[in-house]
C-alpha positions as CSV (number, residue, x, y, z in Angstrom):
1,X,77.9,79.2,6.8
2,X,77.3,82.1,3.7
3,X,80.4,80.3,2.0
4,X,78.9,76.6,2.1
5,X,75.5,77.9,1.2
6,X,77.1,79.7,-1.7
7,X,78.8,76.6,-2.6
8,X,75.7,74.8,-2.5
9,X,73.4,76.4,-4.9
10,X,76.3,76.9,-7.9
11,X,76.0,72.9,-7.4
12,X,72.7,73.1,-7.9
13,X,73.1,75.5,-10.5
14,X,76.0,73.5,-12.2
15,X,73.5,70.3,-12.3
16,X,70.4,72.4,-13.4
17,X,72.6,73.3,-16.7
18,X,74.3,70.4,-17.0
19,X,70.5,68.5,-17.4
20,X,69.6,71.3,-19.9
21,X,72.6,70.9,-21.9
22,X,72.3,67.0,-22.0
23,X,68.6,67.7,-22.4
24,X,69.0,69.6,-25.7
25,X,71.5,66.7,-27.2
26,X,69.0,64.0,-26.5
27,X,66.6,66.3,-28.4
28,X,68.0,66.6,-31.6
29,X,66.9,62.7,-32.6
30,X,63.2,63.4,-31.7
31,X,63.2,66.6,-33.3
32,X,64.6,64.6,-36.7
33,X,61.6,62.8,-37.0
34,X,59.3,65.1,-35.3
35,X,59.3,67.7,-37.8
36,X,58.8,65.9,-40.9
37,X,55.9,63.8,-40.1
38,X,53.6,66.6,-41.1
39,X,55.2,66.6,-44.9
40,X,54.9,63.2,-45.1
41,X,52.6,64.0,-48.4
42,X,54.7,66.4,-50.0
43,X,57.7,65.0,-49.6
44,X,55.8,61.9,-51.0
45,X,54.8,63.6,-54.1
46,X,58.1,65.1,-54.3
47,X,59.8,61.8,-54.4
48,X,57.2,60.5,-56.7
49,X,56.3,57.4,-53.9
50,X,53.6,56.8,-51.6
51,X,53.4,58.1,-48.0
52,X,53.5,54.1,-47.1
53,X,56.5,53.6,-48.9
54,X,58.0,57.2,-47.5
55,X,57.6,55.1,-43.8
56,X,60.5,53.8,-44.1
57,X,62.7,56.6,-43.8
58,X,61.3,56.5,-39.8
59,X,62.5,52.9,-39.6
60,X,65.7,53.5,-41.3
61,X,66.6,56.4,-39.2
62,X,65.8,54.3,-35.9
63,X,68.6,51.2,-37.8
64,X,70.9,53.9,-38.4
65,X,70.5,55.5,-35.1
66,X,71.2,51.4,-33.4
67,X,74.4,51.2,-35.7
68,X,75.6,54.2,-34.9
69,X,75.7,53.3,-31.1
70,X,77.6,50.9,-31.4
71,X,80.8,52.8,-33.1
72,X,80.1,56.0,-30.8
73,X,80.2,54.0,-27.9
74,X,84.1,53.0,-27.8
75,X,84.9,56.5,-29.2
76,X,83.7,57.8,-26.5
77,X,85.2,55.8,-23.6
78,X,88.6,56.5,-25.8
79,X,88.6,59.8,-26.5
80,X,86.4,61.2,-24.5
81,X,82.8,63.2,-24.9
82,X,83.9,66.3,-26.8
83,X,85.3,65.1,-30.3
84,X,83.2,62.3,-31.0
85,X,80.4,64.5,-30.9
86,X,81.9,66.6,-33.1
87,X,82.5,64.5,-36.0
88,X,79.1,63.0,-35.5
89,X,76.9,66.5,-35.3
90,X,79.3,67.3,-38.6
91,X,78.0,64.2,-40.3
92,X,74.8,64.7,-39.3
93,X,74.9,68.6,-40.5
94,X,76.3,67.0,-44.3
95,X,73.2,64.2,-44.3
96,X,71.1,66.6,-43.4
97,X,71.5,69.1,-46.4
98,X,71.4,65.6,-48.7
99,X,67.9,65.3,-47.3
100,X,66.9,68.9,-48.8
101,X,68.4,68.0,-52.2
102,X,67.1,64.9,-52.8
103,X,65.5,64.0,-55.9
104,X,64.3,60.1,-55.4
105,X,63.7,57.8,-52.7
106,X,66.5,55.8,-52.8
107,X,68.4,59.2,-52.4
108,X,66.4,60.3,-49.7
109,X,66.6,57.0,-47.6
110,X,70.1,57.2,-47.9
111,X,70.8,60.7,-46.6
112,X,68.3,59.9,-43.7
113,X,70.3,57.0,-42.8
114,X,73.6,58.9,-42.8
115,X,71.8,61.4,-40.7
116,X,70.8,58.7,-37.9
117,X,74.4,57.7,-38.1
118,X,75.4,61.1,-37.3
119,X,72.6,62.6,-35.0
120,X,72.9,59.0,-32.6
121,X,76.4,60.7,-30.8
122,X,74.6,63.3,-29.2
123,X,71.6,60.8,-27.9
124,X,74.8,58.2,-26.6
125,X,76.8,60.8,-25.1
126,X,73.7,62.0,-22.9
127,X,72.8,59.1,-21.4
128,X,76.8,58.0,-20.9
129,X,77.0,61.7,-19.1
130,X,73.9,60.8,-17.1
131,X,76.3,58.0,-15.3
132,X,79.1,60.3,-15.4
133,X,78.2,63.5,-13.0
134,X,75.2,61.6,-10.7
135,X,74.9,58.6,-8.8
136,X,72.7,56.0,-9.8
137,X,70.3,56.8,-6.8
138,X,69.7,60.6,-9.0
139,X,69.7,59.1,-12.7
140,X,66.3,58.0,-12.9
141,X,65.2,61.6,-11.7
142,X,67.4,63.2,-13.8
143,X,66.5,61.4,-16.9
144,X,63.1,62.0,-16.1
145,X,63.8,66.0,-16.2
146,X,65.6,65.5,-19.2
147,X,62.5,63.7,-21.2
148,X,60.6,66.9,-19.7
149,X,63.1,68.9,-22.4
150,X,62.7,66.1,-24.8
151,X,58.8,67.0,-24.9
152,X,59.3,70.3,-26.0
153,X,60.2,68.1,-29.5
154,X,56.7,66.2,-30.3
155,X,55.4,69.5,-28.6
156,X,57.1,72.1,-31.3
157,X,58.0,69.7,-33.6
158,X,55.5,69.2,-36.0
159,X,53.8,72.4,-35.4
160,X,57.2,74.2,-36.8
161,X,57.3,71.9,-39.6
162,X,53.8,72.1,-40.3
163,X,54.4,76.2,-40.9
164,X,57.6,75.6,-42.8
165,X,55.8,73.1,-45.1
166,X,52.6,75.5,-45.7
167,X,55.0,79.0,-45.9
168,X,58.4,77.7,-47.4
169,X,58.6,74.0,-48.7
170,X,59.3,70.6,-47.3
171,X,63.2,71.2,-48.1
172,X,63.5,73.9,-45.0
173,X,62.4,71.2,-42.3
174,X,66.0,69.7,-43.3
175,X,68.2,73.4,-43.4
176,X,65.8,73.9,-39.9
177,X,67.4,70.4,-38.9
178,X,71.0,71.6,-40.1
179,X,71.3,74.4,-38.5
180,X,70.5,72.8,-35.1
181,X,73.0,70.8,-35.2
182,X,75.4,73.5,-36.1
183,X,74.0,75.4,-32.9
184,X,74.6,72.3,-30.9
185,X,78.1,72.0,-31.7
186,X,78.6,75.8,-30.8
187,X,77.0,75.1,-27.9
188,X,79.3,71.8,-26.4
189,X,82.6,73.6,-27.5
190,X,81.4,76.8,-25.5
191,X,79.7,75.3,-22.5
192,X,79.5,71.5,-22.0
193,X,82.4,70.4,-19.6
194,X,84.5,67.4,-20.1
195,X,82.8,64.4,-18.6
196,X,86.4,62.5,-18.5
197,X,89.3,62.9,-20.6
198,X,88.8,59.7,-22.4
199,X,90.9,55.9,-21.4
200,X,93.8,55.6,-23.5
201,X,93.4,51.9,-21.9
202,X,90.3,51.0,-24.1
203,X,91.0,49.0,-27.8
204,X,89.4,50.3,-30.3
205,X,90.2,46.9,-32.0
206,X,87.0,45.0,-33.6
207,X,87.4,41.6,-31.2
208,X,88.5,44.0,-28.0
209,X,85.0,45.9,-28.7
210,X,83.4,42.7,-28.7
211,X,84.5,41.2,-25.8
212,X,83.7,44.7,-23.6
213,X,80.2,44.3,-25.1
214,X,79.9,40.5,-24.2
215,X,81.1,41.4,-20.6
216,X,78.6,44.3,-20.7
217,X,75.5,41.6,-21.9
218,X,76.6,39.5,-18.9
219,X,75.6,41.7,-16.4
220,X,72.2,40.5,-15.7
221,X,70.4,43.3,-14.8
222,X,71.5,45.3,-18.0
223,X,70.5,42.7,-20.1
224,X,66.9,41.7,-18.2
225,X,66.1,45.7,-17.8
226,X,67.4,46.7,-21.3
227,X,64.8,43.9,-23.6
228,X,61.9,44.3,-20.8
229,X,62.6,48.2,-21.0
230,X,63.0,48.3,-25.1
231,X,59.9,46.0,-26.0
232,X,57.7,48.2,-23.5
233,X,59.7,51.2,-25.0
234,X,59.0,50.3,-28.6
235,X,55.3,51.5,-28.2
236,X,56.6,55.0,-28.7
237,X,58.4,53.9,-32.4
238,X,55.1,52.2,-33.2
239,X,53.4,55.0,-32.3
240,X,55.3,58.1,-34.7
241,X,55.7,55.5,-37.8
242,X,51.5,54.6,-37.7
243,X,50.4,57.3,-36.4
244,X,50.5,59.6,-40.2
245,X,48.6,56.7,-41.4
246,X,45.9,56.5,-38.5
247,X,45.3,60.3,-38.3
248,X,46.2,61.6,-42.0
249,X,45.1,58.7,-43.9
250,X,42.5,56.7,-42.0
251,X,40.8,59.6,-40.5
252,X,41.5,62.5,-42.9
253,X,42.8,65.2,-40.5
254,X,45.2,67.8,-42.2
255,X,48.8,68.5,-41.6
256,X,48.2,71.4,-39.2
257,X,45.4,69.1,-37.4
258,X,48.1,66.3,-36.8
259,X,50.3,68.4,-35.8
260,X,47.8,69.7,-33.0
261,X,47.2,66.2,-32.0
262,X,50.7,64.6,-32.0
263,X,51.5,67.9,-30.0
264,X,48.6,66.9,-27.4
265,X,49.5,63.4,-27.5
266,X,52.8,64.3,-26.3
267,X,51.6,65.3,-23.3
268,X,51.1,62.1,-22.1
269,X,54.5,61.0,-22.5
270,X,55.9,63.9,-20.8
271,X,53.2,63.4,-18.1
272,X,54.3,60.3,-17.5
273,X,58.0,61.1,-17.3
274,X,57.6,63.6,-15.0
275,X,55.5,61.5,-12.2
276,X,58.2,59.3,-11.9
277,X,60.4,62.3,-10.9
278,X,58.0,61.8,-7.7
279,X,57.3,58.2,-7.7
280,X,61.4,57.8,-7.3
281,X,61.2,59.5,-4.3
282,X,59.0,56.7,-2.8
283,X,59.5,53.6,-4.4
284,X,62.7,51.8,-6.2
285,X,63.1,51.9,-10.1
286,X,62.2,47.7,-10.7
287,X,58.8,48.2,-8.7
288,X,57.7,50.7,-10.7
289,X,58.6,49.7,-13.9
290,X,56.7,46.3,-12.9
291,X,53.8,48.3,-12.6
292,X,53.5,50.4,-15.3
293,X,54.4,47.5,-17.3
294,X,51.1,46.2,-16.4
295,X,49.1,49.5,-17.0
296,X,50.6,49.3,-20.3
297,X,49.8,46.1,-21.2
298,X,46.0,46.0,-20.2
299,X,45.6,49.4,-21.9
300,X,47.1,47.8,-25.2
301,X,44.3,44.9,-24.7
302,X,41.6,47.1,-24.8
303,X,43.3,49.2,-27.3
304,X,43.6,46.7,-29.9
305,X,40.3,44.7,-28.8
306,X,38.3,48.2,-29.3
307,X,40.2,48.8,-33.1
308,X,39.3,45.2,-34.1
309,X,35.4,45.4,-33.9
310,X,36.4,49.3,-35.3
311,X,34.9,51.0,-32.6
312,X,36.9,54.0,-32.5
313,X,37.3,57.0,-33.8
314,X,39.7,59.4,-33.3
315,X,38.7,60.6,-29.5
316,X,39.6,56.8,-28.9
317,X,42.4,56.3,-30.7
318,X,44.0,59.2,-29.5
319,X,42.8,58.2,-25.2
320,X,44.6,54.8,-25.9
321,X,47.9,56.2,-27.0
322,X,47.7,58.6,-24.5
323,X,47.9,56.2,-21.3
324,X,49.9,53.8,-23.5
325,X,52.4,57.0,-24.0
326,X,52.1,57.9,-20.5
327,X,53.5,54.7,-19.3
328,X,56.7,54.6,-21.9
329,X,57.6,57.7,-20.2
330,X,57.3,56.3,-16.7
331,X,59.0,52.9,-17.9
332,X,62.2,54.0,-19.6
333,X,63.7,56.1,-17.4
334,X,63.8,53.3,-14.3
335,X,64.5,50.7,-17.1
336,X,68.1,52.3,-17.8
337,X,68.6,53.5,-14.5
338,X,68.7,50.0,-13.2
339,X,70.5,48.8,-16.4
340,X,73.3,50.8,-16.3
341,X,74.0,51.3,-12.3
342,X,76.6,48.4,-12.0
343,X,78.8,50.5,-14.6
344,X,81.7,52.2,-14.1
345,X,84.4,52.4,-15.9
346,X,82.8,51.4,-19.6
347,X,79.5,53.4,-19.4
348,X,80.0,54.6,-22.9
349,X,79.8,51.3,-24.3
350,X,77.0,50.3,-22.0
351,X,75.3,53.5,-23.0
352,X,75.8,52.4,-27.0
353,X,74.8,48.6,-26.1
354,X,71.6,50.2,-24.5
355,X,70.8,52.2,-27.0
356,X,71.3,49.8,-29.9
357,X,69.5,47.2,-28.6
358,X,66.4,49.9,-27.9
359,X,66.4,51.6,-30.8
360,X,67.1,48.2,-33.1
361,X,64.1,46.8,-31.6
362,X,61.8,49.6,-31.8
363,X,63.2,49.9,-35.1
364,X,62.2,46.4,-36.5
365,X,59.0,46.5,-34.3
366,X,57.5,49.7,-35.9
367,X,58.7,48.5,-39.8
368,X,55.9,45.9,-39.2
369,X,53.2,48.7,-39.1
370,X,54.1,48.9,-42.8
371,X,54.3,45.5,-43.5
372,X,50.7,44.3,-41.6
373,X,47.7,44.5,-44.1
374,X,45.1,45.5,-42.3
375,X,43.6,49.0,-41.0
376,X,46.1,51.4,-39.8
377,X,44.4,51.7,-36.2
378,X,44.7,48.1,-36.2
379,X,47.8,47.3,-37.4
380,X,49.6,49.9,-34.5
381,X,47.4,48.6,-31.6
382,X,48.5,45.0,-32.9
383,X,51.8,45.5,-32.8
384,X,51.5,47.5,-29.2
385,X,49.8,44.7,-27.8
386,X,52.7,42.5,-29.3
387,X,55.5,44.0,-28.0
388,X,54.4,44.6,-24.5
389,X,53.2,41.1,-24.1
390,X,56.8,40.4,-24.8
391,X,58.4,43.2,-22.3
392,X,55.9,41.6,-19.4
393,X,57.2,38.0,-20.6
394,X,60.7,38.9,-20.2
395,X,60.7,40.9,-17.1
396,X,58.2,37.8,-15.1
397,X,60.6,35.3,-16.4
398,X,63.4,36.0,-13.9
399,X,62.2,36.8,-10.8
400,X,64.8,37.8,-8.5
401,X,67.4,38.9,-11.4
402,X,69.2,41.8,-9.7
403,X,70.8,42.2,-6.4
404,X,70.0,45.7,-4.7
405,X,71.7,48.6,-5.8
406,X,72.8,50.9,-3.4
407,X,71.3,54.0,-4.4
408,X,74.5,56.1,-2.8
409,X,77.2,54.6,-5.3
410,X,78.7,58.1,-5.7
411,X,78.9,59.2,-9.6
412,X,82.2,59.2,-11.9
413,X,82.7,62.9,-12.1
414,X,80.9,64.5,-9.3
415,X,79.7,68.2,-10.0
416,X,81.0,70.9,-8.1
């Protein structure tokens, strides 16, 4: 009886470490556009552009995170978890530094795109892990505990950068960002375990890729659950490419006051992520993302209704995005736990598919903040209101897409 008890809590212990560790690699994207925001005028003047023009670096960094996906996915069925991350976290280590010695836009832009390409390994080989060690009945919970780590980001974040900026200069954000990725490769040769050793059986080969992904897009509740899931998801990316403009620009705070409130902000998110760690207890993954869906879309009518006869301030701006925040956390998690439970054998590429079509469409969606003429409040509640109208459309045009998943299907490399 001592033995099994024994035996039972390291499993518990094994799982509690293994979330922290894949935790801290689905950090490191959030924390790459997290910490910058505040600098967003000095590194502006620095480049000689304007903080408008400077917004693009957020929506190239969400493109090259998408591309990225979709070469790490393969590579990582192939060979494995362990060396695809490292070559990426190296690239991303090498982009970063060009980001601190930048002298133009055009410079700037590029290094941030190579740094999406790099960073997006850690993000793909999370989620892929998530299907790896639990069932699909546990990934909703545990990707819910691992956005409560991914908090500590828009929590920390900008607060750290705001102090580097003020004490040091924009450039440390990006040696800050450098050496966390140097950390986090210390940190998966030293302690992360081998999810699998990687299918010699997989083709690298351009038209073999294709086809896995085609066979992957036919599954219809991967495709149904990832475009409902990304539209209501790209309310987040709307939210950290508009938000310097509504709070900085609109309404005049200062980089230490934005920080405060993009920390405080965050709380809904993570608020939200961590009631569905209860909710999944009770109800199935589709219901309540149907609901929440909902929430968010009435709460992005009144948001954008409210901005258009400009009868908000800040306190308003900021109670809007807070529910609408709320629910992003409570939707994603469900959303890819129902998307990628009928995986087995190819959840790398379905974790790179899942990811590319997310972050490509909350890419593209938040690039038309900058591209919208009108008042910044108004612009981002537009575009809200846009995209979740589209994630409701989606998910209400198929009614009984996806046949019931048993939430027992035992996980690919159990943890013992």
């Amino acid at each position: 009886m001592y033995t099994g008890l024994r035996d039972n809590c390291m499993v518990v212990r094994n799982k509690i470490f293994l979330v922290v560790m894949l935790g801290a690699l689905d950090t490191l994207t959030p924390i790459s556009i997290d910490m910058y925001l505040p600098a967003f005028p000095r590194i502006a003047a620095a480049l000689h552009c304007g903080v408008e023009k400077l917004a693009l670096s957020v929506s190239l960094y969400f493109f090259g995170f998408a591309i990225g996906q979709l070469l790490y996915g393969p590579l990582l069925d192939r060979f494995g978890v362990k060396k695809p991350l490292y070559a990426g976290l190296a690239l991303y280590v090498l982009a970063s530094t060009g980001c601190l010695l930048s002298g133009s836009l055009p410079f700037f832009l590029a290094a941030r795109f190579f740094q999406a390409l790099g960073g997006c390994v850690a993000a793909v080989a999370a989620i892929a892990m998530v299907r790896d060690f639990f069932s699909p009945g546990e990934s909703a919970r545990v990707l819910s505990l691992m956005i409560l780590i991914l908090g500590i980001s828009p929590l920390l974040a900008p607060t750290i950068g705001s102090l580097l900026v003020s004490s040091l200069g924009w450039e440390y954000i990006f040696v800050t960002l450098a050496a966390a990725g140097l950390l986090l490769v210390l940190a998966v040769m030293l302690f992360l375990p081998e999810a699998h050793p990687g299918d010699t059986t997989v083709s690298l080969r351009p038209a073999a890729i294709l086809k896995d992904f085609g066979n992957i897009l036919a599954e219809p509740a991967f495709l149904l659950y990832v475009l409902a899931g990304s539209f209501a998801f790209a309310a987040l990316f709307v939210y950290v490419a508009g938000s310097p403009g509504i709070f900085m620009q609109e309404f005049r705070l200062g980089t230490k006051m934005y920080g405060g409130v993009f920390a405080l902000l965050s709380v809904g998110f993570i608020g939200g992520s961590q009631l569905n760690h209860y909710l999944t207890r009770r109800y199935s993954n589709r219901s309540i993302f149907k609901v929440v869906l909902v929430i968010q879309f009435m709460t992005s009518l009144v948001y954008l209704l409210c901005a258009a006869v400009n009868r908000f301030g800040v306190a308003g701006n900021m109670v809007c995005l807070s529910v609408i925040l709320a629910c992003a956390g409570l939707s994603y998690p469900n959303a890819v736990a129902v998307a990628l439970a009928p995986f087995t054998r190819n959840t790398g590429s379905a974790s790179a598919l899942l990811g590319f079509l997310q972050i490509g469409i909350g890419g593209a969606v938040s690039a038309c903040v900058g591209l919208i003429r009108l008042r910044e409040d108004l612009s981002v509640s537009l575009v809200i209101a846009g995209t979740t109208l589209v994630a409701f459309a989606v998910l209400m045009m198929h009614k009984n897409p996806v046949k019931k998943i048993d939430p027992g299907i035992k996980p690919l490399m159990p943890i013992s």
